[in-house]
NUKOL-191971 format. One record per residue (C-alpha): residue number from 1; x, y, z; residue in three letters. Coordinates in steps of 0.001 Angstrom, whole numbers, plus 500000, padded with zeros to 6 digits. Last residue first. Layout:
BEGIN
(r NUM,(X,Y,Z),"Ala");
...
//
This chain:
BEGIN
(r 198,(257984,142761,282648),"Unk");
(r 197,(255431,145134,283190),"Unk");
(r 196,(251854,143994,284003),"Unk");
(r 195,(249105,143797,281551),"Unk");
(r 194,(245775,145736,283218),"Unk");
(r 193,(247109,148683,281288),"Unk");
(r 192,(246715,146679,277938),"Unk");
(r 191,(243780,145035,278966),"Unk");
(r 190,(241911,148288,279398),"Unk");
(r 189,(243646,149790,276497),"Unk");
(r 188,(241942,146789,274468),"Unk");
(r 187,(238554,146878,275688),"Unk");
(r 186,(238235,150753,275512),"Unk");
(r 185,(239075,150001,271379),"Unk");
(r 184,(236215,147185,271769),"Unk");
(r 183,(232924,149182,273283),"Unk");
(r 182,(234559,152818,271364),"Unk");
(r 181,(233862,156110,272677),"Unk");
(r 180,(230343,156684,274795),"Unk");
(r 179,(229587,159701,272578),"Unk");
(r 178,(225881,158551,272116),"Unk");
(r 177,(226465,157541,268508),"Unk");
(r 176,(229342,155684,269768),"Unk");
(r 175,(227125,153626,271975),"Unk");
(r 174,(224204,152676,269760),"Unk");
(r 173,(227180,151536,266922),"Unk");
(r 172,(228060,149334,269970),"Unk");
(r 171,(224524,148366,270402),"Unk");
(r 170,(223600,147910,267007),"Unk");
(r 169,(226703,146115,266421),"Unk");
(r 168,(225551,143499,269599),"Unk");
(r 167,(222877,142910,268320),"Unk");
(r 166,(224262,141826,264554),"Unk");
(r 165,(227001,139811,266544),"Unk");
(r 164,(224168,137882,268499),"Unk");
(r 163,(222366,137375,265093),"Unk");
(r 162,(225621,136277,263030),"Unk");
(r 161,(226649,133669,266077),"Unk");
(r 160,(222756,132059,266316),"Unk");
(r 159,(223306,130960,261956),"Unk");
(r 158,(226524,129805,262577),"Unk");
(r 157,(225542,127545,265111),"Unk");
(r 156,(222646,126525,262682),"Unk");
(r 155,(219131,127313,262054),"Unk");
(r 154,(215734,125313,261456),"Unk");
(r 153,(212570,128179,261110),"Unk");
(r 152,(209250,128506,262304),"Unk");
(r 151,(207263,131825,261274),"Unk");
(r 150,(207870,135303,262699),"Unk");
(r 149,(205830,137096,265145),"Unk");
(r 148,(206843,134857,268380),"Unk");
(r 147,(210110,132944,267447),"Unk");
(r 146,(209908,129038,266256),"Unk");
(r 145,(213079,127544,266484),"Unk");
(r 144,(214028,124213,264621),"Unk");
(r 143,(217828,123671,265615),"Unk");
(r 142,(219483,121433,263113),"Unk");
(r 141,(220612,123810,260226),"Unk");
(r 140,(224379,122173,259650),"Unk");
(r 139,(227189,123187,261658),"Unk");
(r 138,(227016,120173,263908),"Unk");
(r 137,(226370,117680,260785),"Unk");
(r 136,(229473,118622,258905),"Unk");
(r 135,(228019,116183,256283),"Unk");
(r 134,(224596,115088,256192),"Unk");
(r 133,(223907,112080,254455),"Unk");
(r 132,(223752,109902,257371),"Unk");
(r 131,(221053,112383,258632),"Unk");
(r 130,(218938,112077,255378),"Unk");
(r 129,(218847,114983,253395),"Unk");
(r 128,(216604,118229,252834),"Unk");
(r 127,(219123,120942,250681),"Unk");
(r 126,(218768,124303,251683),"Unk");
(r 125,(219705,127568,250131),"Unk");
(r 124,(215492,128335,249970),"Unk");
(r 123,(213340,129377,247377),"Unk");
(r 122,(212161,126050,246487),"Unk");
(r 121,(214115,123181,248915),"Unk");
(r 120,(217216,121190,247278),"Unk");
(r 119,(216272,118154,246880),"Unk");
(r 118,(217875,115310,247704),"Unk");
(r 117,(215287,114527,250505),"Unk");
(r 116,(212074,116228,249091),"Unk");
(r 115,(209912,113108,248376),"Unk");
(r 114,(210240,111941,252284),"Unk");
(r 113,(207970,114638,252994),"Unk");
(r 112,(208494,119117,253753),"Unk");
(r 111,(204607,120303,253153),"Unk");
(r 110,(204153,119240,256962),"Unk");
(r 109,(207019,121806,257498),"Unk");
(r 108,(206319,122628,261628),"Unk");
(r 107,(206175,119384,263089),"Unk");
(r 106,(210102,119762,264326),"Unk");
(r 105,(210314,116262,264381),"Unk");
(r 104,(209942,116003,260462),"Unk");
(r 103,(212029,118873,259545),"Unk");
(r 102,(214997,117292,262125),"Unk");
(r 101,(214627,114115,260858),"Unk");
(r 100,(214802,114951,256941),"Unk");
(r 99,(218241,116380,257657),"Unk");
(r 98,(219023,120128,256652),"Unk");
(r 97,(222310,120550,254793),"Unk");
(r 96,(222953,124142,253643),"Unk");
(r 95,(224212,124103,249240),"Unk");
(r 94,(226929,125214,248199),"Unk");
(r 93,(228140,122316,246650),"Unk");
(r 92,(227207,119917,250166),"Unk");
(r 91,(230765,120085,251652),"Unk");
(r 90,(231138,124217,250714),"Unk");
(r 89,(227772,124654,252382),"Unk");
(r 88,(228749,122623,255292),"Unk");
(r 87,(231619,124637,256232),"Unk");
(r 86,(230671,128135,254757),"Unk");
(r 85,(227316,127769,257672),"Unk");
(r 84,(230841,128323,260410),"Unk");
(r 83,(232479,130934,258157),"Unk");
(r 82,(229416,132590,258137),"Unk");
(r 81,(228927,132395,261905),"Unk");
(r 80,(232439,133554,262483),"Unk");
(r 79,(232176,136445,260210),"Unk");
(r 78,(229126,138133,262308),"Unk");
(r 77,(230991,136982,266182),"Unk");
(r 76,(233704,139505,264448),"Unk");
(r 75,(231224,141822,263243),"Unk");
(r 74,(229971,142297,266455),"Unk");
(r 73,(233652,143286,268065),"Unk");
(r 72,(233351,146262,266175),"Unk");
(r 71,(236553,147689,265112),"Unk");
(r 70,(236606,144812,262444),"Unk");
(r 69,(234419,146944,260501),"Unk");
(r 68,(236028,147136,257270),"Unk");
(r 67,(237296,143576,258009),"Unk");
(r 66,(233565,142656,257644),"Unk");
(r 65,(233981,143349,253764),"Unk");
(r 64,(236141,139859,253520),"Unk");
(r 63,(233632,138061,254908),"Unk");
(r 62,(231164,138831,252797),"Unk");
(r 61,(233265,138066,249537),"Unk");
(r 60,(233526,134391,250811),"Unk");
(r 59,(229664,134230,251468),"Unk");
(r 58,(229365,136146,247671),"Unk");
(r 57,(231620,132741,246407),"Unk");
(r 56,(230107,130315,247546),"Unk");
(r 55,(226681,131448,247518),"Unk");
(r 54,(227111,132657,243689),"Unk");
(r 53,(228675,129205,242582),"Unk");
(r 52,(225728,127658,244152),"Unk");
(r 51,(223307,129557,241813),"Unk");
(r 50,(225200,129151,238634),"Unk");
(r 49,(225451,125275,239022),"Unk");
(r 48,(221341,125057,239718),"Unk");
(r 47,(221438,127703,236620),"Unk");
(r 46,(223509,125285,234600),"Unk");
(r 45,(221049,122248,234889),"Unk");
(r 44,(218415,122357,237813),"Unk");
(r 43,(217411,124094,240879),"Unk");
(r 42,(216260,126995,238700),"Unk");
(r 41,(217709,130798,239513),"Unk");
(r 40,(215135,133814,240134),"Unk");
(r 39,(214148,133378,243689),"Unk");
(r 38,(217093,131978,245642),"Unk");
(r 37,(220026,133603,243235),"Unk");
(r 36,(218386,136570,243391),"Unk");
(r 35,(218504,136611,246936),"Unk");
(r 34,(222217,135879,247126),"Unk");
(r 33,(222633,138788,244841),"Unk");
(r 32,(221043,141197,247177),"Unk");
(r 31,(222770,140145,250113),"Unk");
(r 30,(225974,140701,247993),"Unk");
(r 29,(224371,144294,247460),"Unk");
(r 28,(223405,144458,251086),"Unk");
(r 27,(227353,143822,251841),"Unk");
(r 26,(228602,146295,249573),"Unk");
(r 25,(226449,149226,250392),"Unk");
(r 24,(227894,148323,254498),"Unk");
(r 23,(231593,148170,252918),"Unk");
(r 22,(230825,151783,250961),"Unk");
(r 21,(229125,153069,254893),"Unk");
(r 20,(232291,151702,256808),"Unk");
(r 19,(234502,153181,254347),"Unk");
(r 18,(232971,156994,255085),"Unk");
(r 17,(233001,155674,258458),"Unk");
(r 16,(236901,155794,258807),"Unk");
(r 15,(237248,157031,262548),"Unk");
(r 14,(233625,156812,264339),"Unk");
(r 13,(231213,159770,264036),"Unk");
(r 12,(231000,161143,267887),"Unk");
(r 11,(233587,163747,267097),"Unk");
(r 10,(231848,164929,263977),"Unk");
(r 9,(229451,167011,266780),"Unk");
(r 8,(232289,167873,269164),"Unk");
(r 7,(233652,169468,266179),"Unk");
(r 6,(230626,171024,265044),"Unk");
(r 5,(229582,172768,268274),"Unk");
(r 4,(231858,175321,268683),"Unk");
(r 3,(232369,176790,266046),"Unk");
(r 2,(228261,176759,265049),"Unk");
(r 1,(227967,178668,268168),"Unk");
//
């Protein structure tokens, strides 16, 4: 019975997930050193220099693991939202612009005043500016959401485009698990039959 059922059992794993799972331990350990660098480096001097370098340079990194899993058409939507918050973070030293306006009309950060702008914020990858100051302004955090269960936040484009891509990768990774093949790879014959002949 055994025989019989293992191959249609490693059938359903998808083709290279051994280097799926070391690109996956890869990108929680750069998610890992990004969170260091929140909590445990100082805003000023050579740490303040230290800690941007790391964003900079483990958002770069992150990218480049998603190609492991550019089968998934989630981690595609994934690496354009960091390449979208690498914009303004590259403009502002690695930093993520926020202006002043947005924090104040949002009414949510009452502990965020006029005193912070040019600072970057404590535990946090943000920098509070004025909206002149801003550069890259559309791919900045401007969008103060609050969602039910979890306290108000200000995201960016890029910010929206890594959660929809992290959905949808639980739901393709849902469907190959199931045996329902490939989301993307189906995508692709479909379009190439659906080509006509020249």
């Amino acid at each position: 019975m055994w025989s019989h059922m293992r191959p249609r059992r490693f059938a359903r794993l998808p083709n290279g997930s051994l280097g799926e799972l070391v690109g996956l331990a890869a990108a929680i350990l750069i998610f890992a050193i990004q969170r260091f660098a929140i909590s445990r480096l100082g805003l000023d001097g050579v740490q303040a220099n230290l800690r941007r370098f790391l964003f900079l340079a483990t958002t770069a990194l992150l990218v480049l693991v998603l190609l492991r899993f550019r089968r998934f058409a989630g981690a595609w939507l994934i690496s354009a939202g960091i390449v979208l918050n690498f914009v303004p973070m590259a403009a502002h030293g690695g930093l993520m612009p926020v202006a002043y306006e947005i924090v104040r009309d949002s009414g949510n950060f009452p502990e965020i005043t006029e005193a912070n702008i040019g600072y970057q914020l404590q535990g946090s990858k943000d920098i509070v500016l004025e909206r002149a100051d801003v550069r890259a302004y559309a791919l900045s955090d401007r969008f103060a959401v609050t969602v039910p269960g979890y306290k108000p936040n200000i995201y960016s484009v890029g910010d929206f485009l890594m959660f929809a891509g992290m959905g949808l990768v639980l739901v393709e990774g849902a469907l190959l698990m199931a045996g329902a093949g490939h989301p993307l790879a189906r995508l692709q014959r479909r379009s190439r039959h659906a080509t006509p002949a020249s």
